[in-house]
Backbone bond lengths (Angstrom), bond angles and torsions (degrees), N, CA, C in turn:
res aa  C-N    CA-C-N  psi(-1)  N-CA   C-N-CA  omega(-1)  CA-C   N-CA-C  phi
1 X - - - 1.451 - - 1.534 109.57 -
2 X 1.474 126.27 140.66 1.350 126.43 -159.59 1.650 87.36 -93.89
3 X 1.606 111.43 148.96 1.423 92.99 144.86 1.301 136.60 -102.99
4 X 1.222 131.94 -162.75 1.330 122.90 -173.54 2.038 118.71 -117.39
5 X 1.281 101.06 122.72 1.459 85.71 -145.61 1.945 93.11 -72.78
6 X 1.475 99.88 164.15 1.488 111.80 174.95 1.541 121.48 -34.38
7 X 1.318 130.39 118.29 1.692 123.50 -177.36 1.977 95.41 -72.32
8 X 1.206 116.39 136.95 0.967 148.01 -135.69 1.763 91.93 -137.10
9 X 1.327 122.28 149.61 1.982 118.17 139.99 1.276 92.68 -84.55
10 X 1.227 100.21 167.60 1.381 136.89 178.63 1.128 116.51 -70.80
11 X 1.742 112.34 -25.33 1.798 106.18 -164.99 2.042 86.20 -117.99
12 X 1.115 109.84 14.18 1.932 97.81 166.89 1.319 100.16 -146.43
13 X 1.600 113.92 77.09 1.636 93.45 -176.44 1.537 112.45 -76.85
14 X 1.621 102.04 -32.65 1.149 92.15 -150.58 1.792 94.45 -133.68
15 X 1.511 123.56 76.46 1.312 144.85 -156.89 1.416 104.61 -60.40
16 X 1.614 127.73 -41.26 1.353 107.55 -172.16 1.440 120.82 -101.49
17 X 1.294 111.01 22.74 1.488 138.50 -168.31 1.989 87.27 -114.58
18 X 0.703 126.33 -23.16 1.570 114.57 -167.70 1.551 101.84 -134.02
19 X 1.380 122.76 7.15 1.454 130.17 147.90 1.505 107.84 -53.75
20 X 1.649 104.16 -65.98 1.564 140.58 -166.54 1.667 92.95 -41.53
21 X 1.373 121.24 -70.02 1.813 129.17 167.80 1.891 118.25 -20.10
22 X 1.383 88.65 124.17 1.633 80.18 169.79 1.514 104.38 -71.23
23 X 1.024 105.90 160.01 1.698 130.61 179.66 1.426 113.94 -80.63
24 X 1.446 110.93 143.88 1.447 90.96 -171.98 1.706 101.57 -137.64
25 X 1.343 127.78 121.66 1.116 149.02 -149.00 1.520 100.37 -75.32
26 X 1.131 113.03 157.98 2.270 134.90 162.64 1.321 92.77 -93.42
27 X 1.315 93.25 143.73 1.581 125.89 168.31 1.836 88.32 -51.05
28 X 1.277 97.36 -53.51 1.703 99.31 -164.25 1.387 117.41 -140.07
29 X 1.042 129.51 130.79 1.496 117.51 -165.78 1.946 101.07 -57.45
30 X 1.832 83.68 175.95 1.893 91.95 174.77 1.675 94.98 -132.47
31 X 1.773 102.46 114.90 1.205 99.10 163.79 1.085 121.43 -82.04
32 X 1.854 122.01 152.65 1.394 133.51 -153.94 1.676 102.90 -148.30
33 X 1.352 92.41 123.09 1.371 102.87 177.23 1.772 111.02 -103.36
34 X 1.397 115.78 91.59 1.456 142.74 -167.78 1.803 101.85 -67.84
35 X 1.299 90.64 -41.35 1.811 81.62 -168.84 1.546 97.42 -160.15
36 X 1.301 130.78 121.85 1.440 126.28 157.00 1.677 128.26 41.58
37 X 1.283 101.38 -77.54 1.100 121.82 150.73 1.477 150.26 -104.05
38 X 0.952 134.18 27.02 1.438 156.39 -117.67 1.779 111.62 -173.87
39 X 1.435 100.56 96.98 1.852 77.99 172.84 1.614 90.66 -119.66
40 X 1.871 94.62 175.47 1.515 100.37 178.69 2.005 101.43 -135.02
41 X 1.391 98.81 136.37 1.370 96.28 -169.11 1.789 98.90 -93.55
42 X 1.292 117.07 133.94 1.425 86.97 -178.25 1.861 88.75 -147.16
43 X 1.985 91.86 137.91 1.112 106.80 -158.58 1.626 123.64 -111.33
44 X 1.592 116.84 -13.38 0.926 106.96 179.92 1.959 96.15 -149.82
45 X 1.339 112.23 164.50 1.231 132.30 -175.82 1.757 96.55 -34.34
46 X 1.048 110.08 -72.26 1.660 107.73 -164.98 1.583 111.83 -48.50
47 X 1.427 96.21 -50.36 2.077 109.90 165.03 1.446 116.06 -25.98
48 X 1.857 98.23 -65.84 1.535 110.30 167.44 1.547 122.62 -39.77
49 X 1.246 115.94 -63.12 1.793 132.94 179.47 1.772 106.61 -51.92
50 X 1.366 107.50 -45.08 1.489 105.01 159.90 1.643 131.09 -51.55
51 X 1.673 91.10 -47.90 1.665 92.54 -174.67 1.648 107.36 -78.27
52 X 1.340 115.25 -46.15 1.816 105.90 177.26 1.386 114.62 -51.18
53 X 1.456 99.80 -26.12 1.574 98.96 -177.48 1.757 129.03 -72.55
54 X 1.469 95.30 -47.35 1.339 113.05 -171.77 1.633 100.25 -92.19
55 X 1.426 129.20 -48.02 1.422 109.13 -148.44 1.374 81.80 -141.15
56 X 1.513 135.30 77.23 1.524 152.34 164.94 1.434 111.88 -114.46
57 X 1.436 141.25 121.71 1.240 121.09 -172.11 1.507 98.87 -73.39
58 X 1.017 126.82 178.57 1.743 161.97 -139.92 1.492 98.28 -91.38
59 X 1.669 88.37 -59.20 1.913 106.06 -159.30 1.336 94.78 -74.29
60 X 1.691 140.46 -24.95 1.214 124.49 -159.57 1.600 88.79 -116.12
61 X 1.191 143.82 67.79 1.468 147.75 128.13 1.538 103.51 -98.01
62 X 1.041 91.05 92.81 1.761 119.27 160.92 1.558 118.57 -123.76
63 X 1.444 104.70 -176.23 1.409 113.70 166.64 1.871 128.17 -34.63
64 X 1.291 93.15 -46.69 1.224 109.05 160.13 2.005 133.68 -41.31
65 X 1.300 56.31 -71.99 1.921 81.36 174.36 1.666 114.61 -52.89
66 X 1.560 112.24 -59.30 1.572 118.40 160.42 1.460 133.70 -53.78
67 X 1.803 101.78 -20.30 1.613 89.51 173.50 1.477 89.18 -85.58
68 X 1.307 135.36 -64.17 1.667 119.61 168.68 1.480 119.35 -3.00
69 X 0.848 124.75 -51.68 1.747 126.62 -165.60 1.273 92.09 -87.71
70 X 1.439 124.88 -46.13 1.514 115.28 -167.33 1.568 120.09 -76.54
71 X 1.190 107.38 -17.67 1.936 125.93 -174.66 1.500 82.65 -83.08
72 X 1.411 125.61 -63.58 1.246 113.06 -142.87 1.989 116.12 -85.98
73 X 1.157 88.08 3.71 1.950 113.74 171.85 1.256 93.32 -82.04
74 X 1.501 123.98 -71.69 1.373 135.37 170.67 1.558 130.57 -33.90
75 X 1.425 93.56 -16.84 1.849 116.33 168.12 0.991 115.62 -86.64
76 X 1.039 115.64 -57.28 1.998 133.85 162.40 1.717 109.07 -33.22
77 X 1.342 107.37 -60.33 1.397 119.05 -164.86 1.780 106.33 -88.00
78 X 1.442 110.38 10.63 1.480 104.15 158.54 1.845 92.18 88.73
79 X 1.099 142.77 7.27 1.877 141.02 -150.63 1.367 86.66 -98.84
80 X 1.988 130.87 -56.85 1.184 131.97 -127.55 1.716 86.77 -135.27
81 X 1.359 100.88 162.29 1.491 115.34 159.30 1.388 134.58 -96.50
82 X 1.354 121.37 128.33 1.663 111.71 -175.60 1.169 119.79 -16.96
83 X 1.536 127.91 -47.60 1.108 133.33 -160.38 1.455 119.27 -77.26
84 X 1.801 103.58 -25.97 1.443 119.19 -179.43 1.630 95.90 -58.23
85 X 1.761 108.07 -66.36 1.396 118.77 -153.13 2.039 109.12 -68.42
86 X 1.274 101.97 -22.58 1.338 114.46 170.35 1.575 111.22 -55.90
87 X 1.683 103.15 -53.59 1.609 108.70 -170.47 1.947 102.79 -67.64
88 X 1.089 105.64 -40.03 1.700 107.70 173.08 1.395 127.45 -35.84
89 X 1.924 81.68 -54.43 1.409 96.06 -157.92 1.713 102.32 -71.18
90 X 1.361 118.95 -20.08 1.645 133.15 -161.76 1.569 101.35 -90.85
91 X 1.200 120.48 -37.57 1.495 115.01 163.03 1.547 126.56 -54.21
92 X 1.236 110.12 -49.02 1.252 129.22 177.00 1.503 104.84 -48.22
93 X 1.734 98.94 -50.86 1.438 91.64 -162.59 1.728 108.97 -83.85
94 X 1.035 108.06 -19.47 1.671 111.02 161.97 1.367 111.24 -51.48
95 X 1.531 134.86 -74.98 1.013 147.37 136.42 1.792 109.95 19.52
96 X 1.318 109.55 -86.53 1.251 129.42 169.99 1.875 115.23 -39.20
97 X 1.523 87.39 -39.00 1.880 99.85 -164.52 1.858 116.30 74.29
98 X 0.995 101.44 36.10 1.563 129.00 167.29 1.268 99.66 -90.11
99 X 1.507 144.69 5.03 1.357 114.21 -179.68 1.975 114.41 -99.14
100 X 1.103 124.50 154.92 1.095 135.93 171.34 1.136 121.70 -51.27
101 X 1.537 155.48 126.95 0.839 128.63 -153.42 2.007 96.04 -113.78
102 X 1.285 105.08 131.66 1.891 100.84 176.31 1.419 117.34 -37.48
């Protein structure tokens, strides 16, 4: 009988494999307004993979949201440029309505 491996998100499959990765920084952070009161400043690719992961609402994992996880893996792994996975990650969070407002 096969087993069935652990369900996983999509944007941290594999957490202690991408601990091990140097981190790779934003031109500029993206402020994020998480909850009411509560913002989260988040500054580099791995930061990003944390926040879609852990504290992304439900309803806004879309298209959006997955090229986010996938640019910003692709940052990690040397593929993309900060700036790529930065611009991803900032759509998404527009998208979402996570952004800070000026």
């Amino acid at each position: 009988m096969l087993r069935e491996a652990p369900i996983t998100s999509r944007c941290n499959r594999s957490v202690g494999a991408e601990k091990a990765m140097r981190d790779i920084r934003f031109p500029e952070p993206v402020r994020l307004r998480v909850r009411p009161s509560r913002e989260r400043v988040v500054a580099s690719s791995w930061e990003a993979l944390e926040c879609l992961h852990d504290q992304w609402p439900e309803w806004a994992r879309g298209p959006s949201y997955r090229a986010a996880c996938r640019t910003c893996r692709d940052s990690l792994d040397g593929w993309r440029a900060p700036q790529q996975a930065r611009r991803a990650f900032l759509k998404a969070a527009r998208r979402a309505g996570l952004v800070q407002a000026s």
